[in-house]
Structure formats: C-alpha cells, structure tokens
N, C-alpha and C positions, 0 to 999 in steps of 0.2 A: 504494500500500500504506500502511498506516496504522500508523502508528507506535507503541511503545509506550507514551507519554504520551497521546497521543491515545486510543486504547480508554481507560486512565486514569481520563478525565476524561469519558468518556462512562459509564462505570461509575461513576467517584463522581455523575455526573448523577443517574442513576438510584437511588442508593444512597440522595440524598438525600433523595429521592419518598416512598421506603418504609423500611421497619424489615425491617433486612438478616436479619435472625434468622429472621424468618420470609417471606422469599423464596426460592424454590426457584434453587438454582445449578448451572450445567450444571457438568460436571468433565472437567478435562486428561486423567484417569485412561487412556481409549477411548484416547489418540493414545499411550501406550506401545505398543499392536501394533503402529503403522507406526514408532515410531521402535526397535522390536527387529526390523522388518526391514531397516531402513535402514543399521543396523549389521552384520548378514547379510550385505547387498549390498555395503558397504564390506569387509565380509572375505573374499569371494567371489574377489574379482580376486588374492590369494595364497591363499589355499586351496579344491580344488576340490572338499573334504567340505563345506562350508559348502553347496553349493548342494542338497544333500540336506535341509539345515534349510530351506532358505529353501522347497522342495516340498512340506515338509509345512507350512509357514505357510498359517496361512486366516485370510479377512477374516470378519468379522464387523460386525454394524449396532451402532451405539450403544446401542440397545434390547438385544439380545442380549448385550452387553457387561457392564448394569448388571445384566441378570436373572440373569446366570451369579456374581454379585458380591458378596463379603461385603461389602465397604466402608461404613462407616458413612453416607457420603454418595451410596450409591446411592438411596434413597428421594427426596432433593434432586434430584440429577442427572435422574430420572426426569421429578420431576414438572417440573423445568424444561423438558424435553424438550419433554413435553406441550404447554407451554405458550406454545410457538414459534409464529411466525403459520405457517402452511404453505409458502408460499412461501420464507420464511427455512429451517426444516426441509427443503424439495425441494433449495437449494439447498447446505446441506450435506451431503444425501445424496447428490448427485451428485459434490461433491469428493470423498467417501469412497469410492464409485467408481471414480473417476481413480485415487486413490491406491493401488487394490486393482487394478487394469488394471496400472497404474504397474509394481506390485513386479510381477505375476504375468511381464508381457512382461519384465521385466528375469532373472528369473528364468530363464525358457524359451530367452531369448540366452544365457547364463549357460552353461545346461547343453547348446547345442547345438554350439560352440565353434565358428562357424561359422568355416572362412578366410576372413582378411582383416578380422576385428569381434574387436579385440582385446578380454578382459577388462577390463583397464585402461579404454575408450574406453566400453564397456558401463555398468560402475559407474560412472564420470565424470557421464556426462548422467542416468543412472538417479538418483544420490546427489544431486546438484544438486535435480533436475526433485523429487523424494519431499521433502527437507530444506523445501524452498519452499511445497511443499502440506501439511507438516506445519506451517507456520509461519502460515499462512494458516487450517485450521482452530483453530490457537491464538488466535486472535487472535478469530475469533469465539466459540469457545468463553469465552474471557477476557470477553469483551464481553457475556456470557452471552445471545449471539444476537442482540443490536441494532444491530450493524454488518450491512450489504449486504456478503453473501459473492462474489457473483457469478460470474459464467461463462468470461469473456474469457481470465484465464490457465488454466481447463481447458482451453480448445480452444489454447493457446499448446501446453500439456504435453502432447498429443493430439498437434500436430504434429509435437515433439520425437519423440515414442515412433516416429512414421509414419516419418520420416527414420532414424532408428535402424536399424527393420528393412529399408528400402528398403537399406543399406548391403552 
C-alpha cells in the first residue's frame, strides 16, 4: 500500500508537467456514500433501527454521483474521469463494487441476526474490510488515477465477506 507521501510526490510529479488550473481532478466527494455507510455499519451492532438506513443505502457509479451534483468541481471531476486510461477506470470500478457487495452482504447479516454471527463480529470484519477499500480508492483518487489500483486485496475482501457468511 502506498503511503501518503508517496501518492504526494507522484502528484507533485505530475503537477509539475502541467499547469494545475487547468487539469481536470478527480474528487474524494463519491467516497462520502461509502464512508456514511461505514458509519451505518458501525452503528448497527447497538442499534437495530440503523439497519433500516443502511437498506435503503444505494451505490451509485462515480459518473452518477457527479451528474446528480451541484458541486462546483463536478465539471473537473468529470472530465478527469474521462480521462482515465481504461484499464485504471475498470479497475476502480471494480473496487467500487466490492465496496457496494461489501456494505450490501454486511447489511443482509445485519438484518438476519443469524444465531451464533454476533452483531458485534459482523461490523468488526464489515468496518475493517469497507475502512481499507475506502482508503485505497482515496489514494487513487488523490493520485488523480496514476497509481495501479489493482485487484489482489478485492479478492482478499471477497474472501473475508465468503468466511463471514460461511459462519
């Protein structure tokens, strides 16, 4: 994982290339949905109202996020998007995925109360497992997409979720 001096210093790289004013920049904005569920899931294991919020939570794409969006930096956001090679774009569209698998199965444990899959033990690995995939689309996002996102801790968090329910 890449540290935050590291993106840094890949970003002032790149800063230095161009004239920042007129580079389009992606925006952290999109990762408030998963970190207002992540707070959800963290409130969930004492109150069992909360898992009604967290069912009506819906993912959304980054794209959808900025068209829905006053924000003065959705135009930037946008066209940074755009401007992704595809392969960087595929693969944070796939963590954004995970992260929406993520909440949903933590969600549907949540509200099944199965015995023996304590609340507690649910949002534990759920809060972890989301915290790390939100920290890891930051860091791309930060990097405004020129860090390798890569695949290896989705299929880690994919195993987690699989043992979760296997319980």
């Amino acid at each position: 994982m890449m540290t935050v001096s590291a993106i840094k210093a890949l970003v002032d790289e790149g800063d230095a290339r161009a004239d920042t004013s007129k580079v389009p920049r992606l925006s952290t904005d999109f990762l408030n949905r998963y970190s207002e569920a992540l707070m959800l899931i963290e409130l969930a294991a004492d109150d069992d109202g909360v898992v009604d919020d967290l069912r009506a939570w819906r993912s959304v794409t980054y794209r959808e996020h900025f068209e829905g969006s006053p924000l003065r930096c959705t135009p930037s956001a946008l066209a940074a998007y755009d401007r992704l090679a595809p392969a960087c774009r595929a693969g944070f569209e796939d963590l954004c995925r995970a992260m929406s698998r993520l909440v949903e199965t933590a969600t549907a444990l949540l509200a099944e109360r199965r015995v023996g899959l304590e609340p507690a033990t649910i949002v534990e690995v759920a809060s972890d497992a989301l915290r790390r995939q939100i920290s890891r689309a930051a860091q791309f996002i930060n990097a405004n997409g020129t860090v390798e996102i890569g695949n290896v801790e989705s299929r880690v968090l994919q195993a987690e979720i699989d043992a979760l329910l296997a319980r």
